[in-house]
N, C-alpha and C positions, 0 to 999 in steps of 0.2 A: 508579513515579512516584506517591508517594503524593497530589500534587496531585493529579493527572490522575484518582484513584478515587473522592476526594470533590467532583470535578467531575461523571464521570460517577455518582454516588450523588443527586447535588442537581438535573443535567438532564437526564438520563437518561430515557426512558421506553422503561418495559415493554412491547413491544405482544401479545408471546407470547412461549410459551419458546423459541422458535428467532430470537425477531427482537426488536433491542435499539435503539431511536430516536435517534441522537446530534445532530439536528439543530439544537438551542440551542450546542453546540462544534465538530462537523468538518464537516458535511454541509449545513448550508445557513446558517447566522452561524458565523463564527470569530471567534476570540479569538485576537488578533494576540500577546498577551504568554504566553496558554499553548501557543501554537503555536512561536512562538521559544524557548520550554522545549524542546518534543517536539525539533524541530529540534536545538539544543544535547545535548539526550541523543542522539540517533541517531547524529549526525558525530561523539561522545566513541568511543561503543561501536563505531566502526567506524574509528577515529582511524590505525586501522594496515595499513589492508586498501589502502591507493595507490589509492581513487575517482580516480578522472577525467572520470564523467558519473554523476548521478543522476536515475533513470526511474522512472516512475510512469504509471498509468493515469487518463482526466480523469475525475469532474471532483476529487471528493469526494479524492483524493489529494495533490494539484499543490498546498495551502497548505503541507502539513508537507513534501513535498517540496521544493519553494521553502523553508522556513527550513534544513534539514537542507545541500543545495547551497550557502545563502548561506554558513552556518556551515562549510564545505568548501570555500568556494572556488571550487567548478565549477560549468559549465552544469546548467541542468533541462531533463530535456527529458520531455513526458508524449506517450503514447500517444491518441492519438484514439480516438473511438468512433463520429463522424460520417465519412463523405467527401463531401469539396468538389470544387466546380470547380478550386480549386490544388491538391487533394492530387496527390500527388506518384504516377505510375503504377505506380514501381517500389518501391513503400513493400512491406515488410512486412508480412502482414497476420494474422488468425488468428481465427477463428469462437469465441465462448464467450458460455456460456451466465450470465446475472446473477439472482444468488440473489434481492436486492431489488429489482431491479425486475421478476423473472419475465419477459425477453424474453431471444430470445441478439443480439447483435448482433458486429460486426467490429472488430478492433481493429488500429488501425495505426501502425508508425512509421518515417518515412521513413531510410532509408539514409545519407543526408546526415547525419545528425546522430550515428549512432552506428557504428563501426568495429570490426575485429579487433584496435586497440590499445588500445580501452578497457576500463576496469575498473569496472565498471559496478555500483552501488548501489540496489536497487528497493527506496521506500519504497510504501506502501500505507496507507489508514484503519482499513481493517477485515477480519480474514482467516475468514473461516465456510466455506464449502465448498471455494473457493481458486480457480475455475475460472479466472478471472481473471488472476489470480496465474501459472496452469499457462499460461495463455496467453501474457502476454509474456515469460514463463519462456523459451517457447516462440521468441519473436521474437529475446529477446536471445543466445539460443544460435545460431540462426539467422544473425545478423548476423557471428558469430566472436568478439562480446566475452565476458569475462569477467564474470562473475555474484559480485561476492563477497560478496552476501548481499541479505537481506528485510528490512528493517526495517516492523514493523507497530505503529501505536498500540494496535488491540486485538484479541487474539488470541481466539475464541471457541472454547475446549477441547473444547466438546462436539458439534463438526461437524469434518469431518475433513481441512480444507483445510489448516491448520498442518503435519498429520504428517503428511499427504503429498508436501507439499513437502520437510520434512527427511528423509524416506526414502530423496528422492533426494539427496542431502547437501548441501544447499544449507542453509546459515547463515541460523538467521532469529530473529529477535528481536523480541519485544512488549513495549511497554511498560506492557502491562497483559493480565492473561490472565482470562478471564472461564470460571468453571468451570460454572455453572448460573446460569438466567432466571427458573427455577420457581416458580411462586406469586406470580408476579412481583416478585419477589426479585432484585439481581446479588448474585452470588456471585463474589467475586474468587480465586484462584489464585497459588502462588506459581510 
């Protein structure tokens, strides 16, 4: 998505070479009209895989996840990171650790929402070490649904969260692949 490169080239910010600031576009302001892009390309590239629920982890995921779902037709449904007084006791849950924010915390998603007939679509913001990712990896295998893929805005090539996941063959897709930070510099990938 060539949009989405000279987005992040223009708000972007460097803050080292392992850590890439997106918070003028995914992480703390959205842009409703290049988010409904991301979304339209995600539900194209997976146009054939029968979704019938699209998951995501909160917070920084749940916009493109939400356009990607509208664009498909199917519920959203995101993963928690807090527990309430209503979560749900028999939810799902799964310890991982968070690359930017350096804490680990619990990730949950109740039962209710997702089953062994679904076919189940995980978008995500940002993929760097993945641990996240391996988490409700983790939950929705768990649950008995099907996994038929990752969709990520941006893929960060040089931490090993991406090939991890596809090692274990799980379909994953970025719409943008980030090869180096260096010098503060992105460096895009094809």
């Amino acid at each position: 998505m060539e949009v989405l490169k000279q987005r992040i080239l223009e708000e972007g910010v460097v803050l080292s070479d392992q850590v890439l600031k997106l918070d003028a576009l995914l992480n703390h302001q959205v842009d409703p009209i290049l988010t409904m892009e991301m979304g339209r390309e995600f539900a194209g590239r997976f146009a054939d895989a029968g979704v019938t629920r699209v998951v995501t982890v909160e917070s920084s995921g749940i916009a493109v996840a939400f356009a990607t779902a509208l664009e498909m037709k199917v519920p959203l449904v995101f993963a928690r990171r807090k527990k309430t007084l209503l979560a749900d006791p028999d939810a799902l849950c799964e310890r991982v650790p968070s690359f930017t924010k350096g804490i680990v915390t619990d990730i949950m998603l109740s039962r209710q929402y997702i089953s062994a007939d679904d076919k189940v679509l995980f978008i995500d913001d940002i993929i760097a070490n993945g641990d996240a990712a391996r988490g409700l990896i983790k939950i929705i295998q768990r649950s008995g649904a099907e996994l038929v893929g990752l969709g990520v805005v941006v893929e960060k090539c040089f931490q090993a969260g991406a090939r991890t996941i596809r090692e274990q063959g799980i379909r994953l897709e970025s719409l943008v692949r980030i090869t180096s930070l260096e010098d503060g510099k992105v460096v895009f990938g094809e």
